[in-house]
C-alpha positions as CSV (number, residue, x, y, z in Angstrom):
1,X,-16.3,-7.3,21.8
2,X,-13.0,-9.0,23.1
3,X,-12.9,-12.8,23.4
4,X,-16.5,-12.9,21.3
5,X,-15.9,-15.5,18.2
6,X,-18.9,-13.9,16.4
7,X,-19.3,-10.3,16.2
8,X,-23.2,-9.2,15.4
9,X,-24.5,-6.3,13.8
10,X,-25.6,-5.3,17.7
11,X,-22.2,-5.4,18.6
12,X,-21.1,-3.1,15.9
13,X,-24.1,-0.9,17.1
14,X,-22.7,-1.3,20.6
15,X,-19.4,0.0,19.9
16,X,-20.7,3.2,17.8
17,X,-22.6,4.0,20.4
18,X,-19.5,3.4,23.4
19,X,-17.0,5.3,20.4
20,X,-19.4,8.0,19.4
21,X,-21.8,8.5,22.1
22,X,-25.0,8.8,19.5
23,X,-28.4,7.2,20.8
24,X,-28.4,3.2,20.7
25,X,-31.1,3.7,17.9
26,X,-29.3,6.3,16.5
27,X,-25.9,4.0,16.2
28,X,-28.7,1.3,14.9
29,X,-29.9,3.1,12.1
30,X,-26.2,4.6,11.5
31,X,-25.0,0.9,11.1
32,X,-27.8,-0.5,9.4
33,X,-27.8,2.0,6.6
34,X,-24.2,1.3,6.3
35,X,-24.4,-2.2,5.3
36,X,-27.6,-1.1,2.8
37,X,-25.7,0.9,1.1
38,X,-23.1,-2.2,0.6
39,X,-25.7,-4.2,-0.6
40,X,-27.4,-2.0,-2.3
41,X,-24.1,-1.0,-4.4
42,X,-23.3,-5.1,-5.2
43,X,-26.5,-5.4,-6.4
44,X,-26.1,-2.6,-9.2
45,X,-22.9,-4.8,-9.7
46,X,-20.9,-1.7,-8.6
47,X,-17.3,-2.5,-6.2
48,X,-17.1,-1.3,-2.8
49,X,-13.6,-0.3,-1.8
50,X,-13.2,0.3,2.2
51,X,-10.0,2.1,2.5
52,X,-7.8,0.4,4.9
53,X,-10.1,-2.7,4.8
54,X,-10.9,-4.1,1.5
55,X,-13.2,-4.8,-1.5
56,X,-16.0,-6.4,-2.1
57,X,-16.4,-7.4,-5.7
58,X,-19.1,-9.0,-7.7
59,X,-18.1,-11.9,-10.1
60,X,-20.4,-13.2,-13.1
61,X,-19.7,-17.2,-13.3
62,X,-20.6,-18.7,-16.1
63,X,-23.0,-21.5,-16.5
64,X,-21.3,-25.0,-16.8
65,X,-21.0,-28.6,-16.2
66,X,-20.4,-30.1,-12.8
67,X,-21.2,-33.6,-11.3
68,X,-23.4,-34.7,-8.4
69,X,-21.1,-35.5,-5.7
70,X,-23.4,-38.3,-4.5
71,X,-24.1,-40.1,-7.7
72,X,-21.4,-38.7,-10.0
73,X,-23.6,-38.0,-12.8
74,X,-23.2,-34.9,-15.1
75,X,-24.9,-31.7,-13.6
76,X,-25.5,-28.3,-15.5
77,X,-24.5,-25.8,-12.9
78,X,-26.5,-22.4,-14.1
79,X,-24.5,-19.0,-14.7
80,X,-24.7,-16.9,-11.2
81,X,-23.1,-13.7,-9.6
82,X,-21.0,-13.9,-6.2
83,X,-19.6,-11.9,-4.1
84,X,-15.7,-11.8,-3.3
85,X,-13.9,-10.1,-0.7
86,X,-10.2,-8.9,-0.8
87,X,-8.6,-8.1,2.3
88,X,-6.5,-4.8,2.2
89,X,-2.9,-4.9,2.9
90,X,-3.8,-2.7,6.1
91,X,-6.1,-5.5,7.4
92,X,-3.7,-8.4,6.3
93,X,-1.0,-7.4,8.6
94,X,-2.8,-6.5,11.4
95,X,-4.3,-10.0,11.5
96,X,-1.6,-11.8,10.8
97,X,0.1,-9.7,13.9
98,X,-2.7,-10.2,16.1
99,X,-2.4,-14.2,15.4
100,X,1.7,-13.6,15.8
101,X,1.3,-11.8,19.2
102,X,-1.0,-14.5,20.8
């Protein structure tokens, strides 16, 4: 995964299976269930908290008024829910050491 500037679902599956030695499909299923479950848990509205890595919230916005950035005219912008991340502390420094060590 080195030198990559994307990193894919496959090459998550990839690594399980080099780290773990489980079936490719196995390390498949393994992953994809994984990020279900993420989903699955922001879509009750719930927060998933990855030890060492982060949390991934959900926010409610509410509805309000905004303006075309073409015209400039007034533009109701409906109420929605999105998704934040927070880095962890953890995953924080180890990035900003990686970046300090290049």
């Amino acid at each position: 995964m080195a030198g990559q500037q994307t990193v894919t679902r496959a090459d998550l599956c990839e690594a399980v299976h080099e780290e773990v030695g489980l079936s490719r499909q196995e390390c498949s299923s393994l992953v994809e269930r994984t990020l279900e479950l993420i989903v699955e848990s922001l879509e009750r509205g719930e927060t998933v908290k990855l030890s060492g890595f982060g949390v991934f919230q959900v926010r409610e916005k509410r509805a309000r008024m905004g303006r075309n950035p073409k015209t400039g005219e007034p533009a109701a912008i409906n109420p929605r829910r999105v998704i934040s991340f927070r880095a962890s502390q953890i995953m924080k420094s180890r990035v900003h050491d990686a970046v300090v060590e290049a």
